[in-house]
mmCIF file of the N, C-alpha and C atoms, coordinates in Angstrom:
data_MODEL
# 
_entry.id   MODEL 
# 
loop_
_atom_site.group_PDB 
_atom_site.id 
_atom_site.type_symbol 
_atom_site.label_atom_id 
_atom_site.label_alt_id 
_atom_site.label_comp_id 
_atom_site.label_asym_id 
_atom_site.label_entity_id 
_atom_site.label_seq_id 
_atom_site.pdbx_PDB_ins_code 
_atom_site.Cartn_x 
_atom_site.Cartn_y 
_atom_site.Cartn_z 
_atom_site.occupancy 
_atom_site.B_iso_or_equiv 
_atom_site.pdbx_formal_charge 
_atom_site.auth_seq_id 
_atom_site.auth_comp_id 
_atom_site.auth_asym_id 
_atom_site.auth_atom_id 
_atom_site.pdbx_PDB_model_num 
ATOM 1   N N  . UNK A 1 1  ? -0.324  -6.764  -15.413 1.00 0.00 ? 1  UNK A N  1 
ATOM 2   C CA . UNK A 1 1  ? -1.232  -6.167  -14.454 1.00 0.00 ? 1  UNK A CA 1 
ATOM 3   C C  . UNK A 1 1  ? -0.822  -4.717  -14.263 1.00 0.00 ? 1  UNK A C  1 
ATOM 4   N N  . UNK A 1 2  ? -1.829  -3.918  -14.225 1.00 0.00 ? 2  UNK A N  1 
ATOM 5   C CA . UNK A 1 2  ? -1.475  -2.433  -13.860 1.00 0.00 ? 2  UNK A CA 1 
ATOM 6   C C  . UNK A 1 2  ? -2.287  -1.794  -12.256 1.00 0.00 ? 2  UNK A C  1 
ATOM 7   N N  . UNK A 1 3  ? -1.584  -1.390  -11.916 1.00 0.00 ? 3  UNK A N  1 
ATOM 8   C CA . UNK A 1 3  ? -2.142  -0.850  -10.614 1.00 0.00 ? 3  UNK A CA 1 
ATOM 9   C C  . UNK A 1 3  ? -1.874  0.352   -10.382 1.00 0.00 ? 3  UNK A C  1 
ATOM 10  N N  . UNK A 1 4  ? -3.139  1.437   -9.687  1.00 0.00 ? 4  UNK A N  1 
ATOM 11  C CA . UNK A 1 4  ? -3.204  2.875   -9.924  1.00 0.00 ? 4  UNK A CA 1 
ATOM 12  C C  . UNK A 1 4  ? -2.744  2.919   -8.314  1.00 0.00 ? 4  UNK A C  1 
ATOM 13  N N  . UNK A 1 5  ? -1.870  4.435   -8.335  1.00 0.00 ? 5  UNK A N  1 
ATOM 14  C CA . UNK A 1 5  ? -1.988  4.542   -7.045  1.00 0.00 ? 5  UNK A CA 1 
ATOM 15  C C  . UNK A 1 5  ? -2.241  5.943   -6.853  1.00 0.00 ? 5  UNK A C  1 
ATOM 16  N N  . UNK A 1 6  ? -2.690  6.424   -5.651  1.00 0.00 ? 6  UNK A N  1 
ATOM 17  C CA . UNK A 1 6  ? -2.786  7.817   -5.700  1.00 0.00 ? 6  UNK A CA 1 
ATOM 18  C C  . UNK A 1 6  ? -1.137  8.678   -5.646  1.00 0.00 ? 6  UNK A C  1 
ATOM 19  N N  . UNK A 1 7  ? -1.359  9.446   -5.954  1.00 0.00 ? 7  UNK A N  1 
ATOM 20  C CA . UNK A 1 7  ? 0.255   10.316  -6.220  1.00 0.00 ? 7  UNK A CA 1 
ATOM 21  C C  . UNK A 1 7  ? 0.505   10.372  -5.253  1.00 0.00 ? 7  UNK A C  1 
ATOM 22  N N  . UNK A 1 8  ? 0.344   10.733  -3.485  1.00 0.00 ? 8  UNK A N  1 
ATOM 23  C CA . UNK A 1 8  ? 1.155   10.532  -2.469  1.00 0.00 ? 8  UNK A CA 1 
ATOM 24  C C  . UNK A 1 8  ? 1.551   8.978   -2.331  1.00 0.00 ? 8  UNK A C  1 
ATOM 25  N N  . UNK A 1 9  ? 0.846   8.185   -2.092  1.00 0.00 ? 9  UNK A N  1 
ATOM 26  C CA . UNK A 1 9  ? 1.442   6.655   -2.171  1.00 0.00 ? 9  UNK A CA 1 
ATOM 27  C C  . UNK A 1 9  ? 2.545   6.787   -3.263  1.00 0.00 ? 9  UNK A C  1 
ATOM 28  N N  . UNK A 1 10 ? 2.115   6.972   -4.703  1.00 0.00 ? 10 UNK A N  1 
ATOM 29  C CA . UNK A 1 10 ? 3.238   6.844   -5.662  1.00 0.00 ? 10 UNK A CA 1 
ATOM 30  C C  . UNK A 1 10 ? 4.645   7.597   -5.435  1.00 0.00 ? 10 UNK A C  1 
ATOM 31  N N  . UNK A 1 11 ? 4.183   8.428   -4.818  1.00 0.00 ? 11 UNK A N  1 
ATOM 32  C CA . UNK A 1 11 ? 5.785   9.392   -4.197  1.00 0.00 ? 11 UNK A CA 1 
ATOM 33  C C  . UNK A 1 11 ? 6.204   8.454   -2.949  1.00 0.00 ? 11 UNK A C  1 
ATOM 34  N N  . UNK A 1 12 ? 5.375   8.058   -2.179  1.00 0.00 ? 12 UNK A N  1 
ATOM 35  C CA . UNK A 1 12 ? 6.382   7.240   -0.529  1.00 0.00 ? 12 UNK A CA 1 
ATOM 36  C C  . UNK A 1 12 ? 7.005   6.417   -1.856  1.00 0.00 ? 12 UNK A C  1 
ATOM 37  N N  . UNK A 1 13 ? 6.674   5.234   -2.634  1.00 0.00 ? 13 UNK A N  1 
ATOM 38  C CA . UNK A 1 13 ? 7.043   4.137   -3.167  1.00 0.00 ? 13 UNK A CA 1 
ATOM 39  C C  . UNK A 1 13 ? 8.334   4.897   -3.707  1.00 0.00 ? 13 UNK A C  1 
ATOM 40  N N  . UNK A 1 14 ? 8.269   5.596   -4.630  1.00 0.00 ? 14 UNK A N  1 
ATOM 41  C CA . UNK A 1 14 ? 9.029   6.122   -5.544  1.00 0.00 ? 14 UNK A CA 1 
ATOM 42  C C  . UNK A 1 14 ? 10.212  6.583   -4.615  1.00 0.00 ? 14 UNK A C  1 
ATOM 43  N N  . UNK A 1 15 ? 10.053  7.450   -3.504  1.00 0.00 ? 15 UNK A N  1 
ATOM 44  C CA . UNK A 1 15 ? 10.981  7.788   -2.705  1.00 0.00 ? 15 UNK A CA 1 
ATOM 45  C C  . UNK A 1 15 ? 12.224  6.337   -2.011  1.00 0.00 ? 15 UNK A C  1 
ATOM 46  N N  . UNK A 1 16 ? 10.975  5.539   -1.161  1.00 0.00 ? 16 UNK A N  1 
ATOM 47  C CA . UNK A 1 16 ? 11.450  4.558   -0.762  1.00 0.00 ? 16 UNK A CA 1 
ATOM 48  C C  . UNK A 1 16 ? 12.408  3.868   -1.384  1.00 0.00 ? 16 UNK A C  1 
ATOM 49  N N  . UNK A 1 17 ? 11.788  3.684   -3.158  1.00 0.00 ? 17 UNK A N  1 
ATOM 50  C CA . UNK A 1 17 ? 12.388  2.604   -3.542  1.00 0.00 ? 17 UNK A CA 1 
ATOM 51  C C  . UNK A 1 17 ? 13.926  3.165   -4.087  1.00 0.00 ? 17 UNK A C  1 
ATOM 52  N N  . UNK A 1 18 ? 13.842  4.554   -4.274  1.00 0.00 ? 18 UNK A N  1 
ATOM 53  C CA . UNK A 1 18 ? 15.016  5.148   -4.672  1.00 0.00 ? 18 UNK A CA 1 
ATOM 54  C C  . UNK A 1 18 ? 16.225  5.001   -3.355  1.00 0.00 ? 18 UNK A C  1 
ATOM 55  N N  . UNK A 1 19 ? 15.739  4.475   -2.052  1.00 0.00 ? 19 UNK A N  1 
ATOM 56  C CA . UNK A 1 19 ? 16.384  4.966   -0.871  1.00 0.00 ? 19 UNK A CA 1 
ATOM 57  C C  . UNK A 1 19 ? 17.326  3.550   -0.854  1.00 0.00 ? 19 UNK A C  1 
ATOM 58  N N  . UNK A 1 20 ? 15.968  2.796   -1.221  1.00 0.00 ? 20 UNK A N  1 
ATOM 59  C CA . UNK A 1 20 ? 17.276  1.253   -1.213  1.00 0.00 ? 20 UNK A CA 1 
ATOM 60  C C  . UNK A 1 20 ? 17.629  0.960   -2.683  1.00 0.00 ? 20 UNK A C  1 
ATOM 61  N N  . UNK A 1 21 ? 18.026  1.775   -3.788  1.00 0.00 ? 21 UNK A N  1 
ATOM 62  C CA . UNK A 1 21 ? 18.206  1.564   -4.729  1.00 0.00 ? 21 UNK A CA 1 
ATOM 63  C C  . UNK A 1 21 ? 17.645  0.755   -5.606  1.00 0.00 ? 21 UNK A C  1 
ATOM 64  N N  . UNK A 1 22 ? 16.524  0.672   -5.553  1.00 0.00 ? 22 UNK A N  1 
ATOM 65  C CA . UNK A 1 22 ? 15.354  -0.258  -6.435  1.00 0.00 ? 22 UNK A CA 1 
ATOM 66  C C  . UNK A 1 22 ? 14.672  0.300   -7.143  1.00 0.00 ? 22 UNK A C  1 
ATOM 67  N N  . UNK A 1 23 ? 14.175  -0.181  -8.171  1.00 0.00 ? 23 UNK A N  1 
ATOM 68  C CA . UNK A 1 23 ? 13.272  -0.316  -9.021  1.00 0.00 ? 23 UNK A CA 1 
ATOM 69  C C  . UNK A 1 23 ? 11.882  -0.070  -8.212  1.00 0.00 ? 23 UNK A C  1 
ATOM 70  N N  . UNK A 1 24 ? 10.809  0.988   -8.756  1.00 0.00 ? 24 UNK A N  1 
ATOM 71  C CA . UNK A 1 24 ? 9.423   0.876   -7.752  1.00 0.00 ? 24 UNK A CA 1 
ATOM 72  C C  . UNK A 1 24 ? 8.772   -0.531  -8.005  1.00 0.00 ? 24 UNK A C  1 
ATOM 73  N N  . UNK A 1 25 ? 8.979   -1.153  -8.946  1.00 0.00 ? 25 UNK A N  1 
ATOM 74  C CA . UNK A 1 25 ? 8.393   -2.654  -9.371  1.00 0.00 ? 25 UNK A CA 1 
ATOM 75  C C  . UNK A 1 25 ? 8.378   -3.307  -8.776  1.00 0.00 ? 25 UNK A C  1 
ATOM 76  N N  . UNK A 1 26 ? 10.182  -3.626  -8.459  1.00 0.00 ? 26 UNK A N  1 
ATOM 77  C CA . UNK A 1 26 ? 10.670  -4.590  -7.849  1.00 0.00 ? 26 UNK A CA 1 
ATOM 78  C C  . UNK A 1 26 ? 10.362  -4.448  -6.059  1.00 0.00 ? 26 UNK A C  1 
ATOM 79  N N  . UNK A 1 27 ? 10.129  -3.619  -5.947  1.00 0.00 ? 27 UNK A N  1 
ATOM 80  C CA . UNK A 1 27 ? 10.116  -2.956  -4.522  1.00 0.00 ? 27 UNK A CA 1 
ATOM 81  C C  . UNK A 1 27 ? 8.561   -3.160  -4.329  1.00 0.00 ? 27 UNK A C  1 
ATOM 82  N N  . UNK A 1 28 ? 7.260   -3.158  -5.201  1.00 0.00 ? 28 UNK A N  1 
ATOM 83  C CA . UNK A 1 28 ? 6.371   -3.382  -4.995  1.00 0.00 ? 28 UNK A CA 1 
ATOM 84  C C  . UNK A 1 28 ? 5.914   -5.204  -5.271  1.00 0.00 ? 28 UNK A C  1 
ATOM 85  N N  . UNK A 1 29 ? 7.122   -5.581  -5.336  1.00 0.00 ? 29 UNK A N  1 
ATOM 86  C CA . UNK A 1 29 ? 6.888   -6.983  -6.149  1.00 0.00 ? 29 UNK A CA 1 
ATOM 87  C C  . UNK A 1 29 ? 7.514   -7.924  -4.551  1.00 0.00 ? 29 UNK A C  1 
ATOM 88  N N  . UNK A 1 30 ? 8.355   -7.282  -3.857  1.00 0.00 ? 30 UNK A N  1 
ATOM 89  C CA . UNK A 1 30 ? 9.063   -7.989  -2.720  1.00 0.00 ? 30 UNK A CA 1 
ATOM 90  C C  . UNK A 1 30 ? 8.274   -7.660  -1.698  1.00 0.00 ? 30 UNK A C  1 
ATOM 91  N N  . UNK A 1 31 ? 7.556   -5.933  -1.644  1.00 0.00 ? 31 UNK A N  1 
ATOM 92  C CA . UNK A 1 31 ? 6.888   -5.797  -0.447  1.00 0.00 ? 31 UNK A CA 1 
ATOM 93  C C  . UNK A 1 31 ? 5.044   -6.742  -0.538  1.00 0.00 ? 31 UNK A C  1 
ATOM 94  N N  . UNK A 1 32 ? 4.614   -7.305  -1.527  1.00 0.00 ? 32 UNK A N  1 
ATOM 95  C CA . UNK A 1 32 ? 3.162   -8.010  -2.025  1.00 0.00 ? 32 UNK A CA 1 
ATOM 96  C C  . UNK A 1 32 ? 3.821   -9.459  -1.334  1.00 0.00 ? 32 UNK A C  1 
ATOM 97  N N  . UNK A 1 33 ? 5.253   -9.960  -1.687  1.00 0.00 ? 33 UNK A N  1 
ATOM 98  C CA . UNK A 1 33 ? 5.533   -11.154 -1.331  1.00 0.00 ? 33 UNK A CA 1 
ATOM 99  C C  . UNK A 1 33 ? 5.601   -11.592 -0.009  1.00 0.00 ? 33 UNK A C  1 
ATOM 100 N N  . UNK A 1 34 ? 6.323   -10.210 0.513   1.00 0.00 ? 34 UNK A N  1 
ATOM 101 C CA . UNK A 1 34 ? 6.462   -10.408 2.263   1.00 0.00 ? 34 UNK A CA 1 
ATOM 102 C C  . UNK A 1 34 ? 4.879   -10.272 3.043   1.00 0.00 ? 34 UNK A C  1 
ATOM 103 N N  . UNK A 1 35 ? 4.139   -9.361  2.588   1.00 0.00 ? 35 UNK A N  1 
ATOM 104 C CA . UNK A 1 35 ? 2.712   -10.000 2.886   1.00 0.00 ? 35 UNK A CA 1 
ATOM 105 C C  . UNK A 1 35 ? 1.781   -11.105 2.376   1.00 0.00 ? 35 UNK A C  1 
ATOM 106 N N  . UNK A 1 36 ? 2.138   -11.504 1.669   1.00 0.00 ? 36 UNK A N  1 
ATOM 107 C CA . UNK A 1 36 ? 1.062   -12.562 1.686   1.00 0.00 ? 36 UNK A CA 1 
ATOM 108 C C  . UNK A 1 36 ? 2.078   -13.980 2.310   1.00 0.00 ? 36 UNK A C  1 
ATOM 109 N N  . UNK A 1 37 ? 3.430   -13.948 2.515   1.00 0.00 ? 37 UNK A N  1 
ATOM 110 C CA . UNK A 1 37 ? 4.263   -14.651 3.611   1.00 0.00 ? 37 UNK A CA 1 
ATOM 111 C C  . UNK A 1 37 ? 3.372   -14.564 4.941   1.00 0.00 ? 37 UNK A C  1 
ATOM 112 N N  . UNK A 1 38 ? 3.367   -13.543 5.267   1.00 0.00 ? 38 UNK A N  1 
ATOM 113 C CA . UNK A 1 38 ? 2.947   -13.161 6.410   1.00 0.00 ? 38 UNK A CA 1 
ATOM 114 C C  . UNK A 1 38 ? 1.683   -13.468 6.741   1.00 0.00 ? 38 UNK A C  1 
ATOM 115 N N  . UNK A 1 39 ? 0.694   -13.529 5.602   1.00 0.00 ? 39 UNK A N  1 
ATOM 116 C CA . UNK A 1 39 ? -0.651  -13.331 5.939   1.00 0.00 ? 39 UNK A CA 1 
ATOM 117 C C  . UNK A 1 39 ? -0.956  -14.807 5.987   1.00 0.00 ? 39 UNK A C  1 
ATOM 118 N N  . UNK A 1 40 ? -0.441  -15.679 5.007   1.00 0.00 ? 40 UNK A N  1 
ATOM 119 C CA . UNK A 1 40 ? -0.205  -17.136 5.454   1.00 0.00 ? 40 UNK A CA 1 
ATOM 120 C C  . UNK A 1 40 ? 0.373   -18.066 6.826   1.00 0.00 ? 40 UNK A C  1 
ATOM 121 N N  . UNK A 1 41 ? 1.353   -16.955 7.371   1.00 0.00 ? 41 UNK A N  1 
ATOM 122 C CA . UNK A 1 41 ? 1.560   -17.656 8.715   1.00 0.00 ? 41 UNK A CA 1 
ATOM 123 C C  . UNK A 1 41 ? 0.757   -17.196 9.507   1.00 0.00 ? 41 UNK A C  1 
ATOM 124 N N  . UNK A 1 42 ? 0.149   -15.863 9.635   1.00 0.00 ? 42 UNK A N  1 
ATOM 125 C CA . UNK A 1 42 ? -0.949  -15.309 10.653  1.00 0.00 ? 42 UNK A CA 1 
ATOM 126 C C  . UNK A 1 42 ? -2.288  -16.058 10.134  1.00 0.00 ? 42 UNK A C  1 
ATOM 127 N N  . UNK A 1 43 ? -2.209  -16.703 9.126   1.00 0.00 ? 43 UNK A N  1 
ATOM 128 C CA . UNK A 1 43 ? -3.649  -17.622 9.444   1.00 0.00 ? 43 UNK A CA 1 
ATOM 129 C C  . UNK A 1 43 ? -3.554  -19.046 9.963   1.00 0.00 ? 43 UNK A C  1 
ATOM 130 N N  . UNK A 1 44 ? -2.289  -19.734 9.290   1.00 0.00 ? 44 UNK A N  1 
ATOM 131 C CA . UNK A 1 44 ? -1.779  -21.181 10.569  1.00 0.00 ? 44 UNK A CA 1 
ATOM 132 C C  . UNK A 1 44 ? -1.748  -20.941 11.440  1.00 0.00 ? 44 UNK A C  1 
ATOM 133 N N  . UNK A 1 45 ? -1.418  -19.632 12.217  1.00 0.00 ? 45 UNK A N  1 
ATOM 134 C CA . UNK A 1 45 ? -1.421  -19.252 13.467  1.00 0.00 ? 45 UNK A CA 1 
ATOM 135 C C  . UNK A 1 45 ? -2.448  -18.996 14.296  1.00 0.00 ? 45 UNK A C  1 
ATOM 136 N N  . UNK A 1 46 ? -3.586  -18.851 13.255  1.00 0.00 ? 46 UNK A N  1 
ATOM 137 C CA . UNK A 1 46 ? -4.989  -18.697 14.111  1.00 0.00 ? 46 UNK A CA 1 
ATOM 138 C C  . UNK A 1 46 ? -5.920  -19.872 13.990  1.00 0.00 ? 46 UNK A C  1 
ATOM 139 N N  . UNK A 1 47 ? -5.415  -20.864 12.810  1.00 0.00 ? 47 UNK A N  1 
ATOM 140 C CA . UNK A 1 47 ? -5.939  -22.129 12.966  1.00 0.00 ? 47 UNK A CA 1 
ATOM 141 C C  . UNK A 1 47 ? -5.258  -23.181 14.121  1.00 0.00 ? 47 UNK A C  1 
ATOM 142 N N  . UNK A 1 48 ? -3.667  -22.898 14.378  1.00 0.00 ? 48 UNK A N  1 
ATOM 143 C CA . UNK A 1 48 ? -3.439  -23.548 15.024  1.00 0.00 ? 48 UNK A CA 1 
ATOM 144 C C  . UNK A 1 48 ? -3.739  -23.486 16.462  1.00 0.00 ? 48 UNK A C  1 
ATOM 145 N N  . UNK A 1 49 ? -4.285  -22.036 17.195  1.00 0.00 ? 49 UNK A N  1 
ATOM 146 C CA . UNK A 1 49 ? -4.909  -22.011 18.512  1.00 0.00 ? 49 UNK A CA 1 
ATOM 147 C C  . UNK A 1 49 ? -6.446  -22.147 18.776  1.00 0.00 ? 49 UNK A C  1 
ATOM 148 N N  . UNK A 1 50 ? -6.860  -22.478 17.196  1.00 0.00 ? 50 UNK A N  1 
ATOM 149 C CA . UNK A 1 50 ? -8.456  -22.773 17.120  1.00 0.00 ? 50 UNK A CA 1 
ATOM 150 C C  . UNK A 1 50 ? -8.242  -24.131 17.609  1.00 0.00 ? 50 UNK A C  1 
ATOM 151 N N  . UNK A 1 51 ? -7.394  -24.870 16.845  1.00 0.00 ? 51 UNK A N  1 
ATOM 152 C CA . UNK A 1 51 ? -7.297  -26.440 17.061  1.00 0.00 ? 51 UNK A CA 1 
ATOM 153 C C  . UNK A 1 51 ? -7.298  -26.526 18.941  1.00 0.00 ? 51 UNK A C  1 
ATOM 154 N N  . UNK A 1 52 ? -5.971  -25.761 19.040  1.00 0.00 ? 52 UNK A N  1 
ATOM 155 C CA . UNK A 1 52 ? -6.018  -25.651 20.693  1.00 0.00 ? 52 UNK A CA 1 
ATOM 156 C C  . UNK A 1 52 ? -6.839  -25.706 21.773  1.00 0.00 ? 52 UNK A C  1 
ATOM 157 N N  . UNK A 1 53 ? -7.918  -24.319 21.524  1.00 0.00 ? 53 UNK A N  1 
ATOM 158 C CA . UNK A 1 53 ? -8.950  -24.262 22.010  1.00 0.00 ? 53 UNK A CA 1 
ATOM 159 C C  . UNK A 1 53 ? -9.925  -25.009 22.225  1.00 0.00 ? 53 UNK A C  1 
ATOM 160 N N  . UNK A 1 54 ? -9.970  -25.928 20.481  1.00 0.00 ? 54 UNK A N  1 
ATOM 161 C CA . UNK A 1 54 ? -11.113 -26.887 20.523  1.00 0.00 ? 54 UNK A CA 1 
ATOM 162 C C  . UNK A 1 54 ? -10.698 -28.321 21.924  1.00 0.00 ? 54 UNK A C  1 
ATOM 163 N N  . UNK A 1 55 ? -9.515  -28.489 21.569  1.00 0.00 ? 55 UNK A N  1 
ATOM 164 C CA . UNK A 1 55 ? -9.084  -29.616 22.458  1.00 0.00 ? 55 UNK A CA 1 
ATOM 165 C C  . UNK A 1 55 ? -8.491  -29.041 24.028  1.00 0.00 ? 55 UNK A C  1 
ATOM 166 N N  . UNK A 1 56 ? -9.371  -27.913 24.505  1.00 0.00 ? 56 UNK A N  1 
ATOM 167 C CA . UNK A 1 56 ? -8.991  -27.526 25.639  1.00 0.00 ? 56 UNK A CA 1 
ATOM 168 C C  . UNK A 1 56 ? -7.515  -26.747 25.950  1.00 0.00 ? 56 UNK A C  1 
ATOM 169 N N  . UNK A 1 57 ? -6.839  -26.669 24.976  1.00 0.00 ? 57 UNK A N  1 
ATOM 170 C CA . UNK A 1 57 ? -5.233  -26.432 25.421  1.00 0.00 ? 57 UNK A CA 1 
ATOM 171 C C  . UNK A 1 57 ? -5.574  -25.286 25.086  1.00 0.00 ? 57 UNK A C  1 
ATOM 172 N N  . UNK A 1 58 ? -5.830  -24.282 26.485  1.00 0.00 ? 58 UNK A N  1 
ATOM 173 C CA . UNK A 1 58 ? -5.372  -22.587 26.958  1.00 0.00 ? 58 UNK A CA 1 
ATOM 174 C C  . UNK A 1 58 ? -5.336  -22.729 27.663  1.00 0.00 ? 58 UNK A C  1 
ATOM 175 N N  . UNK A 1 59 ? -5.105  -21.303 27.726  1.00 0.00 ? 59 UNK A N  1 
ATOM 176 C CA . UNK A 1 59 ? -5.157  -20.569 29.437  1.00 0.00 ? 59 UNK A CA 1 
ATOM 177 C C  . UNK A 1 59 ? -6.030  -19.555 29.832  1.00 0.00 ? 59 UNK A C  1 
ATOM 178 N N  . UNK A 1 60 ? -6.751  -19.442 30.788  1.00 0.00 ? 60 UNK A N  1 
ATOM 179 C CA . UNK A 1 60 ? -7.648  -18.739 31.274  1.00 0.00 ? 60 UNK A CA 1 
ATOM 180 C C  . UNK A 1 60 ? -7.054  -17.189 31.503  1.00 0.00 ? 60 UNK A C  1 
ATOM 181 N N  . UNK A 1 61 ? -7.786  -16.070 31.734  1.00 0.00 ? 61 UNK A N  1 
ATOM 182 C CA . UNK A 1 61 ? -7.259  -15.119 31.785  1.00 0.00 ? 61 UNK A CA 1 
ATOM 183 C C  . UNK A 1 61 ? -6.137  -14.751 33.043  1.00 0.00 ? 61 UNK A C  1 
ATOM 184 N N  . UNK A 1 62 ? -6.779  -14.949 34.011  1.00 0.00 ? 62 UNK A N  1 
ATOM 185 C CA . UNK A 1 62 ? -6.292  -15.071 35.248  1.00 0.00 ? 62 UNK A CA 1 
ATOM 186 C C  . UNK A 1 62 ? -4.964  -16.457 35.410  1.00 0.00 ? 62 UNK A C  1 
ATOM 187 N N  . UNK A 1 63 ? -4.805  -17.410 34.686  1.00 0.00 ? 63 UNK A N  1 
ATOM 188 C CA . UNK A 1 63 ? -4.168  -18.464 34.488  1.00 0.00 ? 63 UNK A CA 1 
ATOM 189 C C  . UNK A 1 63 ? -2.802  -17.482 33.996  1.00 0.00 ? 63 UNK A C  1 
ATOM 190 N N  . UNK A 1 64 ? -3.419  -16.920 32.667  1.00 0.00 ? 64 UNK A N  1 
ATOM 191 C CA . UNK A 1 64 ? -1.804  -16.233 32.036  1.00 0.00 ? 64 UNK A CA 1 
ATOM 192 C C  . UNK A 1 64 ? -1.405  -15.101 32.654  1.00 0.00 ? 64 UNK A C  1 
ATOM 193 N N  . UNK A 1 65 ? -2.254  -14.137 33.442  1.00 0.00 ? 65 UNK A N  1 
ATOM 194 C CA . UNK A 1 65 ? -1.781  -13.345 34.714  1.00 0.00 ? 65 UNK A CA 1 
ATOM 195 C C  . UNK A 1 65 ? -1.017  -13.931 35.875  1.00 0.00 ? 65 UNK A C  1 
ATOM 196 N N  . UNK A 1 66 ? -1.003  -15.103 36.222  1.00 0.00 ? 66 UNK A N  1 
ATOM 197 C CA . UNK A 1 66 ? -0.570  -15.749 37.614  1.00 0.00 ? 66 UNK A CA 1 
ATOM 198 C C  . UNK A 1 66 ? 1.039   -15.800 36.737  1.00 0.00 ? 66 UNK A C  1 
ATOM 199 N N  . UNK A 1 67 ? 1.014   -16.691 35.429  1.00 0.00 ? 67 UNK A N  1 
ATOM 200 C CA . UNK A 1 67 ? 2.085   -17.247 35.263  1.00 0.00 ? 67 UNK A CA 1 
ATOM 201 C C  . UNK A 1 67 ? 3.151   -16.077 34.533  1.00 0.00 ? 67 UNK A C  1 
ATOM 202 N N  . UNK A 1 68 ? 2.400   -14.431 34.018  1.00 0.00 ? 68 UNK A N  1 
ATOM 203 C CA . UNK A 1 68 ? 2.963   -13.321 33.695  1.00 0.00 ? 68 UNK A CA 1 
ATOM 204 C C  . UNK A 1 68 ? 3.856   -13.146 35.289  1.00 0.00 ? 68 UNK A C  1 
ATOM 205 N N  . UNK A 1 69 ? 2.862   -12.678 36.154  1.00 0.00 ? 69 UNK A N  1 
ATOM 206 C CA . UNK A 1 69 ? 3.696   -12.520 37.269  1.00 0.00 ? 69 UNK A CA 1 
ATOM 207 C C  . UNK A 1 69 ? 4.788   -13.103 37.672  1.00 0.00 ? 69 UNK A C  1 
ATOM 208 N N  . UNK A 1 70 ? 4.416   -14.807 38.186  1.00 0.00 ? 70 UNK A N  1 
ATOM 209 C CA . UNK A 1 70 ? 5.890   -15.458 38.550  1.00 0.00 ? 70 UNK A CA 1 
ATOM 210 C C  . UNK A 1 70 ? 6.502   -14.779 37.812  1.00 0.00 ? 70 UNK A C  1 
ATOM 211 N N  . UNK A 1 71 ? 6.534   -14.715 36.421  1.00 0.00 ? 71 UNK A N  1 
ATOM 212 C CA . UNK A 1 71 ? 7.784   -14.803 35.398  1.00 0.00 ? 71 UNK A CA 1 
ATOM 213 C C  . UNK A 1 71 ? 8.444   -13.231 35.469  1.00 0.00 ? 71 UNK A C  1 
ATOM 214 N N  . UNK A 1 72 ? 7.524   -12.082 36.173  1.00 0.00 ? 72 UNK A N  1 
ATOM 215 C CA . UNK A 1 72 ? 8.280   -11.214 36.023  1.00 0.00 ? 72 UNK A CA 1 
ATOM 216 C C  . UNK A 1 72 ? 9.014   -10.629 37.813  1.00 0.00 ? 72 UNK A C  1 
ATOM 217 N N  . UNK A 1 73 ? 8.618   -11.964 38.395  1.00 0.00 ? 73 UNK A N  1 
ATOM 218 C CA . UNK A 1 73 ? 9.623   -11.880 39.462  1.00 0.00 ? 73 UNK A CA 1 
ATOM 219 C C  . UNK A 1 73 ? 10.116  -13.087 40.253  1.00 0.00 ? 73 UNK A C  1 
ATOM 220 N N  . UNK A 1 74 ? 11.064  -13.168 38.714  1.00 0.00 ? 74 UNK A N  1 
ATOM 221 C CA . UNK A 1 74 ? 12.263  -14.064 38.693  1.00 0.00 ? 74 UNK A CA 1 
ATOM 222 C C  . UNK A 1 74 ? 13.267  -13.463 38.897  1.00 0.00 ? 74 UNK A C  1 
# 
């Protein structure tokens, strides 16, 4: 696979990857992995408060304001 980048992007990468002693490859190969990590738990994460929602389990706006407060005068 080849991927174009514009020459300022290619300089942050190139810079970056020189900063932690990497390869721009490898450095573009760990930073693709840690997002789509990420982008996989931020979507369980939005299925899992859909599920929530559907079965009633929130909190109202005013609900998570009451219980912000107590909590910030503890």
């Amino acid at each position: 696979m080849e991927v174009n980048f514009t020459p300022e992007l290619e300089a942050k990468l190139t810079h970056t990857a020189a900063q932690q002693g990497r390869e721009p490859g490898e450095f573009v190969q760990e930073v693709l992995a840690r997002y789509f990590e990420e982008e996989t738990r931020f979507v369980e994460a939005v299925e899992r408060g859909e599920e929530a929602l559907r079965r009633g389990d929130y909190l109202t706006h005013d609900q998570a304001g009451q219980r912000l407060r107590r909590f910030l005068q503890s």
